[in-house]
PDB file as gemmi writes it, atoms N, CA and C in Angstrom:
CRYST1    1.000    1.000    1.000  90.00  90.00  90.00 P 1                      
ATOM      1  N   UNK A   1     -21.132  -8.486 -47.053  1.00  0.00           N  
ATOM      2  CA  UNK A   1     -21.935  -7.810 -46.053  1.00  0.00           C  
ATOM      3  C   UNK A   1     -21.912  -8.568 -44.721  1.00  0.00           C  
ATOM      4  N   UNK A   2     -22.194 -10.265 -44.835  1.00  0.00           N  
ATOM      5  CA  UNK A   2     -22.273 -10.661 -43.667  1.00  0.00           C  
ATOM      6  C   UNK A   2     -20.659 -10.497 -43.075  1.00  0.00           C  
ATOM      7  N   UNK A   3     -19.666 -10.842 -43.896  1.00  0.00           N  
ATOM      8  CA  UNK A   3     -18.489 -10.657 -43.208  1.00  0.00           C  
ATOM      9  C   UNK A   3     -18.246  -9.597 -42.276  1.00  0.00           C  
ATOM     10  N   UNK A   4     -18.084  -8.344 -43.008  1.00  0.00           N  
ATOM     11  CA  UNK A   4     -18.339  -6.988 -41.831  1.00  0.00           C  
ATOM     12  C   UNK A   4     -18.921  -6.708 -41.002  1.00  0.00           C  
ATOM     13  N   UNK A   5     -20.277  -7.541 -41.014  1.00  0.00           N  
ATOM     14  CA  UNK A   5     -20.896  -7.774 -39.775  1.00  0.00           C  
ATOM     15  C   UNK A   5     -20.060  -8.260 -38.482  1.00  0.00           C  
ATOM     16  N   UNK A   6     -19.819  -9.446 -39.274  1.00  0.00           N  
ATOM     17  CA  UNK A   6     -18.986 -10.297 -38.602  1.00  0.00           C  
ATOM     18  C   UNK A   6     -17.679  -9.534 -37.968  1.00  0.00           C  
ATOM     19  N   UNK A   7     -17.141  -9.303 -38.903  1.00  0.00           N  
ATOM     20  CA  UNK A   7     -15.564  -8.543 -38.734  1.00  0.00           C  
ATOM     21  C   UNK A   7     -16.146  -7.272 -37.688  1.00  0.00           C  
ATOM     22  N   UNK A   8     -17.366  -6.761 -37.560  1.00  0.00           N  
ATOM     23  CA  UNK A   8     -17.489  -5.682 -36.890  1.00  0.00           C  
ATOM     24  C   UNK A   8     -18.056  -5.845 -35.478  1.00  0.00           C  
ATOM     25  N   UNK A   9     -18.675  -6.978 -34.961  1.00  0.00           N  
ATOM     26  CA  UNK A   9     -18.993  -7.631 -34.165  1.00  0.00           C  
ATOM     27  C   UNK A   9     -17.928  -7.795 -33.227  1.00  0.00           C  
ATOM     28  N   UNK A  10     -16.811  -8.489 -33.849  1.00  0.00           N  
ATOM     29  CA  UNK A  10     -15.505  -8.948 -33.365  1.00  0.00           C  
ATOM     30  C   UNK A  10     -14.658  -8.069 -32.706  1.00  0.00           C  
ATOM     31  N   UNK A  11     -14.688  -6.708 -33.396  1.00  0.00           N  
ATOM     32  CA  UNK A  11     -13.864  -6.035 -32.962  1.00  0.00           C  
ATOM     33  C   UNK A  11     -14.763  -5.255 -32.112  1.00  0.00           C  
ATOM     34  N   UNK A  12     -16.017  -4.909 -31.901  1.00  0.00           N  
ATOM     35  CA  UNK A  12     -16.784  -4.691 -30.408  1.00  0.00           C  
ATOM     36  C   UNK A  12     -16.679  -5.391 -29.772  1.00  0.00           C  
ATOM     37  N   UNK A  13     -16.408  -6.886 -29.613  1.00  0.00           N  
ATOM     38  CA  UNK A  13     -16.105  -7.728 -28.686  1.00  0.00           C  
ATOM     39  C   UNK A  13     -14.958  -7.532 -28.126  1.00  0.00           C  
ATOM     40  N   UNK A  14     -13.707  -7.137 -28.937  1.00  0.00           N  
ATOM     41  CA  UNK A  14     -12.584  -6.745 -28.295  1.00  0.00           C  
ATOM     42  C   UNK A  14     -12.395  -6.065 -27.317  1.00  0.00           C  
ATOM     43  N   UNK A  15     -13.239  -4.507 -28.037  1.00  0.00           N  
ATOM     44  CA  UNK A  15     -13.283  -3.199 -26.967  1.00  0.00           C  
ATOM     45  C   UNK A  15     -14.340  -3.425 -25.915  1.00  0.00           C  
ATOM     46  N   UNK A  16     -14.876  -4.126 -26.048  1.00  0.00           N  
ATOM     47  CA  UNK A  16     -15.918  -4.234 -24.893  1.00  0.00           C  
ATOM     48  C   UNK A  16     -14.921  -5.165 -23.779  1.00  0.00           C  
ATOM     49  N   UNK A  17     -13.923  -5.959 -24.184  1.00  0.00           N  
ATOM     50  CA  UNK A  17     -13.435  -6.867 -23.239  1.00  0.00           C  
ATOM     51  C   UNK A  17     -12.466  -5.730 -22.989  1.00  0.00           C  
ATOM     52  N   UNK A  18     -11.765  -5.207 -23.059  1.00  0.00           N  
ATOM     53  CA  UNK A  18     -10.847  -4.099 -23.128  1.00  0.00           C  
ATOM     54  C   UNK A  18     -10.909  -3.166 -22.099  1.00  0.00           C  
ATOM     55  N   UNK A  19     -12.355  -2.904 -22.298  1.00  0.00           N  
ATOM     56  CA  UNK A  19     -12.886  -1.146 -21.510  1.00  0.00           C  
ATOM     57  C   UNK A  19     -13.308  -2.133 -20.264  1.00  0.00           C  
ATOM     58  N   UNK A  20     -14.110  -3.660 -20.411  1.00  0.00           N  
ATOM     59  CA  UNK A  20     -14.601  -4.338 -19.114  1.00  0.00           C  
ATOM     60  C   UNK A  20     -12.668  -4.195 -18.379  1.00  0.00           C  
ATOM     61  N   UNK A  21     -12.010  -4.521 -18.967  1.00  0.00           N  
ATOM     62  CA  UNK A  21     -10.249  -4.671 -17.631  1.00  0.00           C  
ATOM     63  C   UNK A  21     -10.282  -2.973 -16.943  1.00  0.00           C  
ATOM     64  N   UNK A  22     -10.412  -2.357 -18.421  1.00  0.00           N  
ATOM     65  CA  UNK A  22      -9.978  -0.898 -17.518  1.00  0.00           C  
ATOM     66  C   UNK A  22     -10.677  -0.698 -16.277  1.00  0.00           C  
ATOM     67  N   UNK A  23     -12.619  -1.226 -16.535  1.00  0.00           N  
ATOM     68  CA  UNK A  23     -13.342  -0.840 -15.357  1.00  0.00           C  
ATOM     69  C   UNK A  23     -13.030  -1.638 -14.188  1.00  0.00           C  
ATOM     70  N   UNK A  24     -12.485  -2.809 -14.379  1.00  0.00           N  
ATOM     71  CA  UNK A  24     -11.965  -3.386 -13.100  1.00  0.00           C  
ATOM     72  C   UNK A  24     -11.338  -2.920 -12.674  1.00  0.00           C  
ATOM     73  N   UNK A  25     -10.082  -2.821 -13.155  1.00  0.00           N  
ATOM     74  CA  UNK A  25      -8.866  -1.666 -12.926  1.00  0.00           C  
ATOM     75  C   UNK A  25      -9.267  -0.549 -11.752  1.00  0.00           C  
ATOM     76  N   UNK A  26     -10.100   0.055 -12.350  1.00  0.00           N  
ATOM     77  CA  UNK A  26     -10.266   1.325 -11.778  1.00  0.00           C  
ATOM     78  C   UNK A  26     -11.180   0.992 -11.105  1.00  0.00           C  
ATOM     79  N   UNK A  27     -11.823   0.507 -10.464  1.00  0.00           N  
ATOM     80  CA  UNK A  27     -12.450  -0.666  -9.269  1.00  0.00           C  
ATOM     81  C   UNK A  27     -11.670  -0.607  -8.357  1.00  0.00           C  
ATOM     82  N   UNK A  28     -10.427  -1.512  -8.451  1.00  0.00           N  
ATOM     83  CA  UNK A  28      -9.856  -1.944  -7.578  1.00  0.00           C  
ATOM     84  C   UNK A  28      -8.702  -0.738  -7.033  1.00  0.00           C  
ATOM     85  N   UNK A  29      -8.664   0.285  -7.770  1.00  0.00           N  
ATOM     86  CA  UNK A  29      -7.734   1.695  -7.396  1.00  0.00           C  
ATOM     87  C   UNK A  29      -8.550   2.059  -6.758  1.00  0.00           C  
ATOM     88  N   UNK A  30     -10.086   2.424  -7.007  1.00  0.00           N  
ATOM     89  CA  UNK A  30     -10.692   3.198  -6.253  1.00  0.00           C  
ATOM     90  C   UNK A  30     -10.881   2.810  -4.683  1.00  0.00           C  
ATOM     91  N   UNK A  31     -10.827   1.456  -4.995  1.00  0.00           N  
ATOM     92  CA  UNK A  31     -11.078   0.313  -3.735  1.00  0.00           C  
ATOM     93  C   UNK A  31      -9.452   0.665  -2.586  1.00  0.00           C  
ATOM     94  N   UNK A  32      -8.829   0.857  -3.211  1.00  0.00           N  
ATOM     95  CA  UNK A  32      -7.418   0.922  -2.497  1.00  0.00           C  
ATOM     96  C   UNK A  32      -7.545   2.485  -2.052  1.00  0.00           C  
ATOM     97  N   UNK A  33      -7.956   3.706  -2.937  1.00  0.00           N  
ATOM     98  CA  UNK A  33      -7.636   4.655  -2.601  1.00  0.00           C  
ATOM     99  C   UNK A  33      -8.480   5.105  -1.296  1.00  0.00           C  
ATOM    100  N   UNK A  34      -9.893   4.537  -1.522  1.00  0.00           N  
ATOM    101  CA  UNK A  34     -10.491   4.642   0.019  1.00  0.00           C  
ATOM    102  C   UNK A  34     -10.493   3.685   1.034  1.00  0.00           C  
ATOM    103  N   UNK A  35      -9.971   2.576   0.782  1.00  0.00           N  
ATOM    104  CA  UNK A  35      -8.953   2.071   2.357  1.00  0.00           C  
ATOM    105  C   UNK A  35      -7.647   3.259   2.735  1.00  0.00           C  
ATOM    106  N   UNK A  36      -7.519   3.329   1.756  1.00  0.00           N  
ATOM    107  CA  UNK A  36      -6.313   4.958   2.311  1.00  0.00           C  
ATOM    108  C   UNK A  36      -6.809   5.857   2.696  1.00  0.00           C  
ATOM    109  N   UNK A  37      -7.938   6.302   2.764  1.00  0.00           N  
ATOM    110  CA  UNK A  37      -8.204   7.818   2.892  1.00  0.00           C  
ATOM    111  C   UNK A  37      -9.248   7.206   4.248  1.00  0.00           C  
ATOM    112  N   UNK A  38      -9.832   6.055   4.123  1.00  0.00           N  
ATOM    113  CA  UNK A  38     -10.480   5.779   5.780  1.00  0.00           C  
ATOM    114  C   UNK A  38      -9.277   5.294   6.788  1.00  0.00           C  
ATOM    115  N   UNK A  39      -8.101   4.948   6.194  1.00  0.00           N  
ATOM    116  CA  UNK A  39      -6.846   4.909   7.566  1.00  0.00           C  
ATOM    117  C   UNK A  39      -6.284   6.267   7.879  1.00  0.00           C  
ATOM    118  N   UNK A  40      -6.410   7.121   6.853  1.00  0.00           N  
ATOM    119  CA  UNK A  40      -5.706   8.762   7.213  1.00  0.00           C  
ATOM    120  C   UNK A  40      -6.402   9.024   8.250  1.00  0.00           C  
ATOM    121  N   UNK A  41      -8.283   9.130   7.920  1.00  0.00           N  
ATOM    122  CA  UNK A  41      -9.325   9.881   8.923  1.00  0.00           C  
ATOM    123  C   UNK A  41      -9.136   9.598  10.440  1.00  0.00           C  
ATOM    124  N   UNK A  42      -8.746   7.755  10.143  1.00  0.00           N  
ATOM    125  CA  UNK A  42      -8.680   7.406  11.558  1.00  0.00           C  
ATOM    126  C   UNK A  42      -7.518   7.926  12.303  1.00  0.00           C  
ATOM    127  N   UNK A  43      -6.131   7.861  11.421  1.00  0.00           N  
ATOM    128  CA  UNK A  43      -5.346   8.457  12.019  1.00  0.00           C  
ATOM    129  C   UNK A  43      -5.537   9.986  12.523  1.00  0.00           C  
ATOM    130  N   UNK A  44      -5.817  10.734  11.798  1.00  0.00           N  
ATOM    131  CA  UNK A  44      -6.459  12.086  12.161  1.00  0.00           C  
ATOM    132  C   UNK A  44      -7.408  12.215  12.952  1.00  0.00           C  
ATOM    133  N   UNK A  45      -8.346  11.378  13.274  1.00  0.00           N  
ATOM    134  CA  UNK A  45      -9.169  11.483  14.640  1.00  0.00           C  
ATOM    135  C   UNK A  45      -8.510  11.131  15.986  1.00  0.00           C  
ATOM    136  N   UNK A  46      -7.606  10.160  15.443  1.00  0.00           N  
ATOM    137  CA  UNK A  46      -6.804   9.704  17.072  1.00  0.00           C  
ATOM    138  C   UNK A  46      -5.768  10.635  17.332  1.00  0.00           C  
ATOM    139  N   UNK A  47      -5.312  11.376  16.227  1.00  0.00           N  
ATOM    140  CA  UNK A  47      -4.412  12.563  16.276  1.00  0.00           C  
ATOM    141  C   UNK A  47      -5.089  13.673  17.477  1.00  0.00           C  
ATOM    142  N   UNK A  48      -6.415  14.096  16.275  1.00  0.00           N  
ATOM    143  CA  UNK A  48      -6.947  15.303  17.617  1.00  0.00           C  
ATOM    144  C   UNK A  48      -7.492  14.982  18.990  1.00  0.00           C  
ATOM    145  N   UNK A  49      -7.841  13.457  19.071  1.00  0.00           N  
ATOM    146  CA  UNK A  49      -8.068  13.245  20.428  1.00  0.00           C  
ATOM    147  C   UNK A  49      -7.100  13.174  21.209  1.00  0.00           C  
ATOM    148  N   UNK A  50      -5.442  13.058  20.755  1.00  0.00           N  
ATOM    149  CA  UNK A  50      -4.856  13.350  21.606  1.00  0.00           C  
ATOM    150  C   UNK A  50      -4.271  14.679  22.125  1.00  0.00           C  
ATOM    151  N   UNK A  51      -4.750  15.317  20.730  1.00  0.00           N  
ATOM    152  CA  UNK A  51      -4.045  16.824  21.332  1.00  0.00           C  
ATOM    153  C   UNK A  51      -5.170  17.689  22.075  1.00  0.00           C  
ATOM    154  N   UNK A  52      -6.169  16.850  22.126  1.00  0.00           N  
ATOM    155  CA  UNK A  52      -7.155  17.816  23.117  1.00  0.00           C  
ATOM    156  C   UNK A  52      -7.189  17.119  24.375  1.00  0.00           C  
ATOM    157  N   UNK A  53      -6.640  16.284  24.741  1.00  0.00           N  
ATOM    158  CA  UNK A  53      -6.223  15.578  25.962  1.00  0.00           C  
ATOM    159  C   UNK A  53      -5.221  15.330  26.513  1.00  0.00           C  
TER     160      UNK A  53                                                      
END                                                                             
């Protein structure tokens, strides 16, 4: 009984370290994808300020 505890403990420790990389992961994409999408806007604002001038 205590073993499976044990043995079951262990392997939540795994997936918990596991799913913690993915959430970094996808942290740091999300982190990249909106430095991309705030350099598009800017480009697109300096876009229409020039075509209305």
């Amino acid at each position: 009984m205590v073993e499976n505890l044990t043995r079951k403990a262990q392997l939540q420790d795994v997936e918990l370290e596991r799913t913690a990389k993915q959430l970094k992961d996808a942290i740091a994409v999300a982190g990249e994808e909106s430095a991309k999408c705030k350099a598009a806007k800017e480009v697109i604002k300096s876009l229409t300020a020039q075509v209305r001038y």
